[in-house]
C-alpha positions in Angstrom: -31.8 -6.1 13.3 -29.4 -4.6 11.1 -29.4 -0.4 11.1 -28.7 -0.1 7.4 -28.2 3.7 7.0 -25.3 3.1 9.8 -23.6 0.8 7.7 -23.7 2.7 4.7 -22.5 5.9 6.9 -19.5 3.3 7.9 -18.7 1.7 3.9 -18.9 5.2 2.7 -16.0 5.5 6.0 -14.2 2.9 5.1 -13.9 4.2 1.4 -12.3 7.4 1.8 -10.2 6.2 4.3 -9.4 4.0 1.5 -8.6 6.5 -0.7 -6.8 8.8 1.6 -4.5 5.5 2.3 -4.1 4.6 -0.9 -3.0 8.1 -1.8 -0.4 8.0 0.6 0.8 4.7 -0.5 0.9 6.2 -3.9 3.1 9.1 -2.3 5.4 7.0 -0.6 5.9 4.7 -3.8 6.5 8.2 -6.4 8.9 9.3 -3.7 10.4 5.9 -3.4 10.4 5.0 -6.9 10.2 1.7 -7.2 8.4 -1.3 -5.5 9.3 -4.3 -4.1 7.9 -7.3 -6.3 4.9 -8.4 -4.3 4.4 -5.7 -2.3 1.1 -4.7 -4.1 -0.9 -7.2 -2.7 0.6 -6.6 0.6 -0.1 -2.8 0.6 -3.8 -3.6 -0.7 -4.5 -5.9 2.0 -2.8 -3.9 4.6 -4.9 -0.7 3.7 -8.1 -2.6 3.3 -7.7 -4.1 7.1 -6.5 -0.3 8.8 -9.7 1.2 6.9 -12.5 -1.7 7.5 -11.4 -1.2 11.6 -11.7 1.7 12.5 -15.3 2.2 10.2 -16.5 -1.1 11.8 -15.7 0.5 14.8 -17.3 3.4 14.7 -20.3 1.7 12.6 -21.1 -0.5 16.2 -20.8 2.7 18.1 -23.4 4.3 16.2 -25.9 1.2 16.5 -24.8 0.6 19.9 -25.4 -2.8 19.6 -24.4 -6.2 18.0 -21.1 -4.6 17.1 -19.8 -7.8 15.7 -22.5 -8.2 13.5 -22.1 -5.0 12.2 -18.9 -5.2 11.6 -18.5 -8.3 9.5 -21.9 -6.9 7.7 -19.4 -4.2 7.0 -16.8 -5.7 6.1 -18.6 -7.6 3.9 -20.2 -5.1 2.0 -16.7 -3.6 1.6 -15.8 -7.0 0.2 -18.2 -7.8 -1.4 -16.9 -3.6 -3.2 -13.6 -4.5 -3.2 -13.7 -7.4 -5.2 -16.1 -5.5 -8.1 -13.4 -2.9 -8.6 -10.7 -5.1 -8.8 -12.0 -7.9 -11.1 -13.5 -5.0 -13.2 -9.9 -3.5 -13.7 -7.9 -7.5 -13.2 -9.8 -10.3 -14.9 -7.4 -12.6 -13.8 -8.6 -13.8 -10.0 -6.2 -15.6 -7.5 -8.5 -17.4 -5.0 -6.0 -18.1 -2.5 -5.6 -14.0 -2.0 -9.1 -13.2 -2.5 -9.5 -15.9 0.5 -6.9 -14.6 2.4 -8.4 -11.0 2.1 -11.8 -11.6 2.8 -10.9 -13.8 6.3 -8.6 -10.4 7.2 -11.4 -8.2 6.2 -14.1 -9.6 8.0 -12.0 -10.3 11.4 -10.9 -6.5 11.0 -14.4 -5.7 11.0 -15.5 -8.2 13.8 -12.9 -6.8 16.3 -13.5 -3.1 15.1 -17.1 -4.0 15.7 -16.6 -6.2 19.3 -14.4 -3.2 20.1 -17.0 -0.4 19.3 -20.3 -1.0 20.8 -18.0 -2.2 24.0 -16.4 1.0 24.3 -17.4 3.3 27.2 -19.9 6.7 25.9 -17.7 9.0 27.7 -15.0 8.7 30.0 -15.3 10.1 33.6 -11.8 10.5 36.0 
């Protein structure tokens, strides 16, 4: 069974870790001042991948079991978020990315999640 309020604990995670990338990437583009054509989609997916991870991860930790469950329900939900910000704010959908993202996002979160409820509760030398 699915622990819900962990998964919630991990998309709100994987949000501001969102945001606090995002911000950076921001930074690094003001400072830059330009971007290279394409690299949007890049940066997007790259972001999306380093902040469904490590909350996957931590998600399966919490539960401490079925970690890769948990973590493609999370990434899933993040999806499923993603995509309702960005066809609110871009009407115009490619499939072929939106493919490509969600098959990135959801191995992101299977690993984080394979990797997180196999990880050891403390470590002892």
């Amino acid at each position: 069974m699915l622990q819900m309020k962990k998964l919630l604990f991990g998309l709100l995670g994987a949000v501001l870790l969102s945001v606090v990338l995002l911000s950076a990437t921001a930074l690094v583009i003001l400072k830059t001042g330009s971007l290279p054509e394409g690299a949007a989609g890049t940066a997007a997916l790259v972001v999306g991948c380093l902040s469904v991870f490590p909350a996957a991860l931590w998600t399966a930790r919490l539960a401490g079991e079925k970690g890769m469950l948990h973590g493609v329900a999370l990434a899933a939900m993040y999806l499923f978020l993603y995509l309702a910000v960005s066809l609110a704010f871009y009407t115009e959908a490619n499939i072929v990315a939106i493919g490509i993202r969600a098959a990135a996002f959801l191995l992101s979160g299977a690993l984080g999640g394979m990797i997180g409820v196999g990880m050891k509760r403390k470590i002892r030398f």
